[in-house]
NUKOL-455441 format. One record per residue (C-alpha): residue number from 1; x negated, y negated, z. Coordinates in pm, whole numbers. Layout:
N
timi,x,y,z
NUM,X,Y,Z
...
END
This chain:
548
timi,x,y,z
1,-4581,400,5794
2,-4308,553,5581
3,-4093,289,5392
4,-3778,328,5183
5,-3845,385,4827
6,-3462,400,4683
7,-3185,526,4870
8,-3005,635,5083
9,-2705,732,4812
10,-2433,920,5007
11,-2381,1224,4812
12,-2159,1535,4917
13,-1898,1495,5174
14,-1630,1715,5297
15,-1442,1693,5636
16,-1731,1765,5866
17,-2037,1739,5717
18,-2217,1474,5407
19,-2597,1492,5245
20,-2790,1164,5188
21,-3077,1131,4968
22,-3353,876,4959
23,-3685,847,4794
24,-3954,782,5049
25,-4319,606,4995
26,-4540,887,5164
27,-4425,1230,5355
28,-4233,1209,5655
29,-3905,1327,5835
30,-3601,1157,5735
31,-3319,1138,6021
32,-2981,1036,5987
33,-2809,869,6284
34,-2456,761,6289
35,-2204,594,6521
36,-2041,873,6663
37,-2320,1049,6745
38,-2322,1285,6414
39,-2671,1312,6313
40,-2943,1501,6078
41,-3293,1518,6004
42,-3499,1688,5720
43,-3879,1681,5562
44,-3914,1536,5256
45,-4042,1727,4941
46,-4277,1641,4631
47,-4257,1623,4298
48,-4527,1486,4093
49,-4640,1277,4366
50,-4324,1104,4485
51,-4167,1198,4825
52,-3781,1276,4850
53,-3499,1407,5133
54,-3172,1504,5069
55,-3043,1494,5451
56,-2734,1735,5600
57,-2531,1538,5871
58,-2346,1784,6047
59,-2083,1729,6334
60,-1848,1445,6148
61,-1514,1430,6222
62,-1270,1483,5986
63,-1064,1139,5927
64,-1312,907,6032
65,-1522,630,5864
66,-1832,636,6095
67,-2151,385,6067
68,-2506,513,6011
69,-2846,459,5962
70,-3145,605,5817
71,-3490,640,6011
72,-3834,761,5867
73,-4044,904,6141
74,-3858,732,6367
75,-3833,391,6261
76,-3528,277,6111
77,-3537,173,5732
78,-3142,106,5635
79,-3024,-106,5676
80,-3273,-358,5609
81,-3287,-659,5763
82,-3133,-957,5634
83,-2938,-681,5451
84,-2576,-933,5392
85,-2390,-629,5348
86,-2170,-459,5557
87,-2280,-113,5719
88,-2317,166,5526
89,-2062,450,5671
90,-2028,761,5613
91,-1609,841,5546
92,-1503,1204,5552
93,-1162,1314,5414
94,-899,1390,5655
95,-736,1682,5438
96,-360,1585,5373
97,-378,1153,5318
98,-476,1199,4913
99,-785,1143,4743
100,-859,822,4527
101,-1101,885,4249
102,-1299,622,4067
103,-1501,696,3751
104,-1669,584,3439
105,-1985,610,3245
106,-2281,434,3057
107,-2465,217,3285
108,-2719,24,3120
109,-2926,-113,3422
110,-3119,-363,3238
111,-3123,-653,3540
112,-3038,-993,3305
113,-3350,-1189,3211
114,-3283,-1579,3339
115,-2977,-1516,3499
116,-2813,-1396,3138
117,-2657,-1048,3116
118,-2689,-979,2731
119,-2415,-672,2797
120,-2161,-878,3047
121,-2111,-804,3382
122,-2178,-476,3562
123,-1847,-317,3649
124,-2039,-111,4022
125,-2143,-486,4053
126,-1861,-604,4091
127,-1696,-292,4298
128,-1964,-361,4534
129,-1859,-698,4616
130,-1519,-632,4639
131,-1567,-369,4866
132,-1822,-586,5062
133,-1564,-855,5116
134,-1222,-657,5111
135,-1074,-468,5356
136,-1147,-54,5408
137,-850,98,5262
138,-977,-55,4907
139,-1253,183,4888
140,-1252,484,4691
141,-1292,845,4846
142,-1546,973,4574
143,-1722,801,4272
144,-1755,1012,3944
145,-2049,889,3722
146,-1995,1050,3368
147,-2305,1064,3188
148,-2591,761,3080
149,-2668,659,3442
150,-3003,618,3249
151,-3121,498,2928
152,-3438,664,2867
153,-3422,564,2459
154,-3298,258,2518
155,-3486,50,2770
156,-3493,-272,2923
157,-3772,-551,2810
158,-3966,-554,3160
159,-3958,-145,3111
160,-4107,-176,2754
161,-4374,-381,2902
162,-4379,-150,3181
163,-4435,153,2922
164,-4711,-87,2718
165,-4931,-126,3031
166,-4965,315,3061
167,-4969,411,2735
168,-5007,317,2316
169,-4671,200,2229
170,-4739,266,1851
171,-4763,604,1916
172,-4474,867,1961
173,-4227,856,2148
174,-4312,446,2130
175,-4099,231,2376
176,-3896,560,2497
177,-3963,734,2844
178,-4216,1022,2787
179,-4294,1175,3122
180,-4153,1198,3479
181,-4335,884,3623
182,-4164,720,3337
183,-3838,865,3438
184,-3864,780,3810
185,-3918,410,3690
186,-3538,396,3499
187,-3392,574,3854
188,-3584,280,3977
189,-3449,32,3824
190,-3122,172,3789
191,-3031,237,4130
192,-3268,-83,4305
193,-2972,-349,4240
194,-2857,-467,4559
195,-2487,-407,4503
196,-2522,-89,4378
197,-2771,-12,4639
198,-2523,-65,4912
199,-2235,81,4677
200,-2421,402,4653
201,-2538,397,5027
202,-2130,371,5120
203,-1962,546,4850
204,-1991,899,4798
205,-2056,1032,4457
206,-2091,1274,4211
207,-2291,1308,3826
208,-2339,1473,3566
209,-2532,1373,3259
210,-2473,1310,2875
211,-2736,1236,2600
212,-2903,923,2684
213,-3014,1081,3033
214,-3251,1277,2782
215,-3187,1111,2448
216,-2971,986,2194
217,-2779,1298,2018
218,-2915,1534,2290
219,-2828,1900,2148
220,-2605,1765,1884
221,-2699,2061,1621
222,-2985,2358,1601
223,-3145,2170,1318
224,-3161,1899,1541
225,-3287,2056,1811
226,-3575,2238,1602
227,-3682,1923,1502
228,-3746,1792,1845
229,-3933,2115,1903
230,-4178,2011,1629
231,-4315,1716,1786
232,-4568,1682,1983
233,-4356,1480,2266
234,-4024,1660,2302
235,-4172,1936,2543
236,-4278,1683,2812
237,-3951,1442,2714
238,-3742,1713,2819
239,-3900,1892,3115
240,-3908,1562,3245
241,-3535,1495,3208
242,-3435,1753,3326
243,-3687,1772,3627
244,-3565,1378,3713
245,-3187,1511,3693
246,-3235,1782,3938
247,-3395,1551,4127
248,-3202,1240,4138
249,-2864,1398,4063
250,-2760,1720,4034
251,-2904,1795,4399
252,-2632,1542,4561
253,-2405,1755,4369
254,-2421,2040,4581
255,-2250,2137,4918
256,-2503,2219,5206
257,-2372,2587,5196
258,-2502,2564,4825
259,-2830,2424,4918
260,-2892,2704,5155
261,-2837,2943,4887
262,-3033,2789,4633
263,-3345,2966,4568
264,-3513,2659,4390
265,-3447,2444,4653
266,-3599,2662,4888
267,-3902,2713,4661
268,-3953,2315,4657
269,-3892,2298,5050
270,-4142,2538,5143
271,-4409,2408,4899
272,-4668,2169,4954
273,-4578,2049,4626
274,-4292,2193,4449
275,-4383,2009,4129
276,-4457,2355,3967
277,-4134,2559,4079
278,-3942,2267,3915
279,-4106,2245,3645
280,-4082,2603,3579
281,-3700,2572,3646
282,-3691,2357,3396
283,-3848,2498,3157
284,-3602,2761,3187
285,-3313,2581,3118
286,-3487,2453,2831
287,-3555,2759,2681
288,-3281,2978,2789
289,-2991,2753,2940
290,-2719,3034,2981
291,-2937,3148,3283
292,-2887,2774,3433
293,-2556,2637,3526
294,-2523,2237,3624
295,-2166,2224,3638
296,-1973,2238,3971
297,-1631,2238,4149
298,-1534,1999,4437
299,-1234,2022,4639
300,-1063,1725,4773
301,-772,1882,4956
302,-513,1973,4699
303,-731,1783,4429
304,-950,2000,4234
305,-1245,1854,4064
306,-1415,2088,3776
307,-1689,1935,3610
308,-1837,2031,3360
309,-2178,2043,3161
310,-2159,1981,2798
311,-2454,1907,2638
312,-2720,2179,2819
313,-2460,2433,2835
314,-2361,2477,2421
315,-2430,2741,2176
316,-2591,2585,1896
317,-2628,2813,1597
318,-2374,2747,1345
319,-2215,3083,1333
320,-2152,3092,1704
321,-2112,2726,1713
322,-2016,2653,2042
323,-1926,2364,2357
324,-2015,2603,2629
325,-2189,2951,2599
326,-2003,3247,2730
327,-2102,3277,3065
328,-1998,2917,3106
329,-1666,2937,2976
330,-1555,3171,3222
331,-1690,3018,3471
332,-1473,2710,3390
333,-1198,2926,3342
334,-1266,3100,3711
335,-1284,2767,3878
336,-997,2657,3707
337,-752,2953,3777
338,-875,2981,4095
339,-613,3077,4347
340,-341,3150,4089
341,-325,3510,4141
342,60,3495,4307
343,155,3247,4019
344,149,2932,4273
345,-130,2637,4214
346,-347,2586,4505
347,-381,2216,4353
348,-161,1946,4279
349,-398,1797,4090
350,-662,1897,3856
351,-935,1689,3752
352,-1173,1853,3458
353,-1498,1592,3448
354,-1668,1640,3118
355,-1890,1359,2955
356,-1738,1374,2640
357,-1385,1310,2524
358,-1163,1648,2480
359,-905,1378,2311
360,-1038,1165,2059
361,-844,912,1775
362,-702,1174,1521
363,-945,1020,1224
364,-1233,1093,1456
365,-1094,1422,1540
366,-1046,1519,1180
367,-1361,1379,1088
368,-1553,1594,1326
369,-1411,1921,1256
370,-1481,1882,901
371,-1806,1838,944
372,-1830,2083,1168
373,-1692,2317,893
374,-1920,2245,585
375,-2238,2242,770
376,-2086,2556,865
377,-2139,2648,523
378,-1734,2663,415
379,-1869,2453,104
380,-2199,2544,23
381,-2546,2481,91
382,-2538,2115,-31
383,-2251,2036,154
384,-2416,2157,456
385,-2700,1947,439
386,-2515,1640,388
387,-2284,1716,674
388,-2664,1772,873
389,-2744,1426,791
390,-2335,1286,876
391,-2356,1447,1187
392,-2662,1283,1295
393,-2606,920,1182
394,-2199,948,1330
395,-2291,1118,1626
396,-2040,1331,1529
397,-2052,1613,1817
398,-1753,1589,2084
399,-1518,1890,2176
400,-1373,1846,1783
401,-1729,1950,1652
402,-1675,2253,1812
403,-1308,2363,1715
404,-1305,2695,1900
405,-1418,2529,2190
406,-1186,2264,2189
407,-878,2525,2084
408,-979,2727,2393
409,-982,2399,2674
410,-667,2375,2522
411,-526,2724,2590
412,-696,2699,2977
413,-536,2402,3028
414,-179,2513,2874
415,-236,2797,3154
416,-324,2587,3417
417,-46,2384,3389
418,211,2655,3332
419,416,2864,3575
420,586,2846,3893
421,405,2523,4166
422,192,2475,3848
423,12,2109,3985
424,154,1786,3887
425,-109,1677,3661
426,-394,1778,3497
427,-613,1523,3387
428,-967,1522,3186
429,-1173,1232,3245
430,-1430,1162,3040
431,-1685,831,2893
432,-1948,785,2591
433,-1751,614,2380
434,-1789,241,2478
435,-1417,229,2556
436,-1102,360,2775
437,-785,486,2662
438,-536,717,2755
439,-430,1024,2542
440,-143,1273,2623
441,-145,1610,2429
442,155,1805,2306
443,166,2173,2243
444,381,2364,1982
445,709,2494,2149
446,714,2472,2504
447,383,2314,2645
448,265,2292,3045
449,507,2180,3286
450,184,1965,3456
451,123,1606,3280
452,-157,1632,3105
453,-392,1313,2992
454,-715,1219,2844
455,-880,960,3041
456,-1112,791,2870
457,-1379,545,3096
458,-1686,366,2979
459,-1892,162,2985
460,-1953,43,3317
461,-2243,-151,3201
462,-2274,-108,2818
463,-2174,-326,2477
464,-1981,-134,2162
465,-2025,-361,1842
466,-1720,-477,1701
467,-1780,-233,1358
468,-1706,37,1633
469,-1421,-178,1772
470,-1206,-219,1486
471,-1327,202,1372
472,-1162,300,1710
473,-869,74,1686
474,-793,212,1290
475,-895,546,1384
476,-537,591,1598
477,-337,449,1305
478,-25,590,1085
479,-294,538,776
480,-643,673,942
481,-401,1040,1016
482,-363,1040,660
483,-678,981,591
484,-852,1227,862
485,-588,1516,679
486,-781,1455,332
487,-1084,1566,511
488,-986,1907,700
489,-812,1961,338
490,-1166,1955,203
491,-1299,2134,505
492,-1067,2406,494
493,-1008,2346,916
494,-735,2528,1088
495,-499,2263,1282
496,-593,2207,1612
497,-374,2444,1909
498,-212,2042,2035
499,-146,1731,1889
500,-153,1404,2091
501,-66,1062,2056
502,-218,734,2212
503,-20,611,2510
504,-297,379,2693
505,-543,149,2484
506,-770,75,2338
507,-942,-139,2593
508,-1281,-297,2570
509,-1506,-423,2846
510,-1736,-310,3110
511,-1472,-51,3316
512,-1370,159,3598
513,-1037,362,3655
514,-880,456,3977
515,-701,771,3996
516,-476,740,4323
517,-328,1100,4407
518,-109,1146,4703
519,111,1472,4725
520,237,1521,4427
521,211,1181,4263
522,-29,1014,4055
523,-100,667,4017
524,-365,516,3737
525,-541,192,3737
526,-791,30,3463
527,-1002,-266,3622
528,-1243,-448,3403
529,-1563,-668,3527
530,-1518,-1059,3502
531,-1735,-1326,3508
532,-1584,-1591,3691
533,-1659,-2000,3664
534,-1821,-2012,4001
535,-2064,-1717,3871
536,-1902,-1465,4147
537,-1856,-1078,3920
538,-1503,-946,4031
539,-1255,-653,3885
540,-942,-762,3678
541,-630,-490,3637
542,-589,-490,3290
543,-361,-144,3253
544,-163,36,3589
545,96,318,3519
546,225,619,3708
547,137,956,3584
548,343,1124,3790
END
């Protein structure tokens, strides 16, 4: 009999029609049943000897929250029994009520050892139980998961011992993942918790991935990447990742009109194993990732949700140095202007999703593009290597590494928020660094007409030592701007096309915002997990503000 490996996460929904995936334990055809009669089935597929359905439910009505269930051959696995959580339903959008958006990033999934959390409480942890216990209109429409839903260089004790009992730990890559069994295990253990079981069953979402999904620094500089290629591990470290993101993320990604037209995802249906076609896939977007796209656009009403790749996507070489390659540049900029072509926004709001802060402190800004510029070579060959080894130890490598890159989200943004109906806001959301904070830029003469903010999220379930604390904190000051304009002196940098200032932050803790958009408003909301005396995990609003 067919059980319930992990799952069901709802994934894509729209007003008529939602995909869940699951994991199963052996082949079998996964069914969908819900309230209202709305229902789908589909086969599961292989990779590498697991067994996984992504399921279309077709026939929802738009407007409705609607119970479900999932069966395998015919027997019904979800909800367990003894579940003590509510149903899972399946909630489709009803077109004009608004969209509420809820989003962060870096979710280290370590479960606590004892009873003791050594990173504080787990900010889906304690969504889940509000939801659980509150009433529906609390829930969020869609849940945005930035980047590090996995650690797969920084794992838990039980996965260390996990990784000791397959394989020499004293050898490379030691107590890192190494293969796609390995990677399966972190989904695993990620995704197993009970709350955010149930969260994930009830909320639907949508990922992309940052470094730690694959590793630390993940296609932070050519040299860096050459050394990876060197080893005798990176090959199979990456494949892997990549393989396991396809799998367990990117697919929920995608509309079923997209899965139809996907020719992998056809190649891995029909197979008897489509372990091969991925792996081939991925070896392509390895190798030549300008011929693989993983970003996407969603469309929630008159909210427009871009997000974006921006680690697989860049241009590496230091004369070309670049965020996204050409190809994927204009297709940001197509999804983006979109329905402009008589002048009028079809979008109130626009959302751009990228993993990595457009908007950082000005120090860390400053700091960036000069090292961006000498290991460019603007100061010799010495200079170069040094900034090499900076930008390696600093991690020095968001949009500010890459100046023209962060100069030309700039100029798409100026144009997106420019003109007659131009939307209300326009808003990039973004996690990695460890904390939130809001950023507004301003351009030279007359900027957008849109309001236009960096919103910074993370982590959901992470730690930031307090080194990095008080850096962040200085980094915004009258003194670090100073200080970050002695550097692009030395670097010979260009200024940057805006200039910002802080107007939300810092905050520290394990985090969510909540974007509330109705019409032509815009209302923003920072909640931060607690630890309460009776042991119960619960949200706190720390920060709420209209942005429009």
């Amino acid at each position: 009999m067919a059980g319930l490996r992990l799952g069901p996460l709802l994934r894509h929904t729209d007003g008529s029609s939602a995909t869940v995936w699951a994991e199963t334990s052996r082949p079998c055809t996964a069914e969908v049943r819900c309230a209202d009669g709305a229902r789908g089935t589909a086969r599961t597929f292989q990779i590498a000897g697991h067994h996984y359905a992504l399921v279309p439910v077709t026939g929802l009505t738009p407007g409705t929250a609607t119970e479900y269930e999932v069966l395998l051959d015919g027997a019904r696995v979800w909800p367990p029994p003894d579940h003590g959580f509510p149903p899972s339903v399946i909630a489709t959008p009803a077109g004009g009520d608004g969209v509420r958006v809820a989003f962060g990033s870096c979710r280290w999934a370590a479960p606590p050892a004892g009873g003791h959390d050594p990173v504080g409480p787990d900010a889906l942890d304690a969504l889940a139980g509000r939801l659980a216990a509150g009433p529906p209109g609390e829930r969020p429409d869609v849940l945005l998961l930035l980047g590090d839903q996995v650690y797969a260089d920084e794992v838990s004790d039980a996965t260390r011992r996990w990784l000791a009992g397959r394989r020499d730990p004293a050898e490379p890559p030691g107590a890192q993942v190494a293969d796609y069994e390995e990677y399966t295990h972190l989904y695993d253990e990620s995704w197993s918790d009970p709350e955010v079981r149930w969260l994930l069953s009830t909320v639907p979402s949508y990922m992309v991935f940052d470094d730690h999904d694959v590793i630390d620094d993940w296609n932070t500089s050519a040299a860096w990447l050459a050394d990876m290629r060197a080893t005798d591990w990176w090959s199979e470290r990456i494949l892997s990742g990549l393989m396991s993101y396809w799998v367990y993320q990117h697919l929920g990604n995608l509309s079923p009109a997209e899965l139809a037209a996907d020719p992998l995802y056809e190649a891995v249906l029909s197979a008897p194993d489509g372990t091969d076609a991925l792996r081939a896939f991925a070896a392509r977007a390895d190798s030549a990732p300008d011929t693989v796209r993983w970003s996407y656009r969603r469309d929630f009403g008159r909210v427009r949700l871009v997000m974006v790749d921006s680690r697989a996507a860049r241009v590496l070489a230091e004369d070309r140095r670049s965020m996204l390659d050409d190809g994927e540049a204009a297709w940001l900029r197509e999804q983006v202007l979109d329905g402009r072509d008589d002048g009028h926004s079809p979008y109130d709001h626009l959302l751009i999703g990228t993993s990595l802060p457009w908007l950082l402190p000005p120090l860390v800004h400053d700091v960036e593009a000069w090292n961006a510029a000498v290991c460019g070579g603007v100061r010799g060959e010495r200079w170069a290597r040094l900034g090499e080894r900076i930008r390696r130890g600093a991690d020095l490598e968001h949009w500010s590494a890459f100046p023209s890159s962060f100069d030309a989200l700039a100029g798409l943004i100026a144009e997106a928020g420019t003109g007659p109906g131009a939307p209300a806001t326009v808003s990039v959301l973004s996690g990695d660094v460890h904390h939130a904070y809001v950023a507004e830029p301003s351009w030279p003469g007359r900027g957008p007409g849109a309001r236009v903010a960096q919103l910074t999220c993370s982590p959901v379930h992470n730690s930031v030592p307090l080194s990095i604390r008080l850096g962040f904190r200085f980094g915004w000051s009258a003194p670090a701007r100073a200080l970050g304009r002695l550097f692009t002196r030395h670097g010979r940098c260009a200024p940057p096309a805006v200039s910002w200032r802080r107007t939300g932050g810092p905050w520290f803790g394990n985090q969510l915002m909540t974007l509330t958009l109705r019409g032509r408003s815009a209302r923003l909301r920072l909640e931060q997990a607690r630890s309460e005396r009776d042991g119960e995990t619960v949200l706190r609003t720390v920060a709420e503000r209209e942005l429009a």
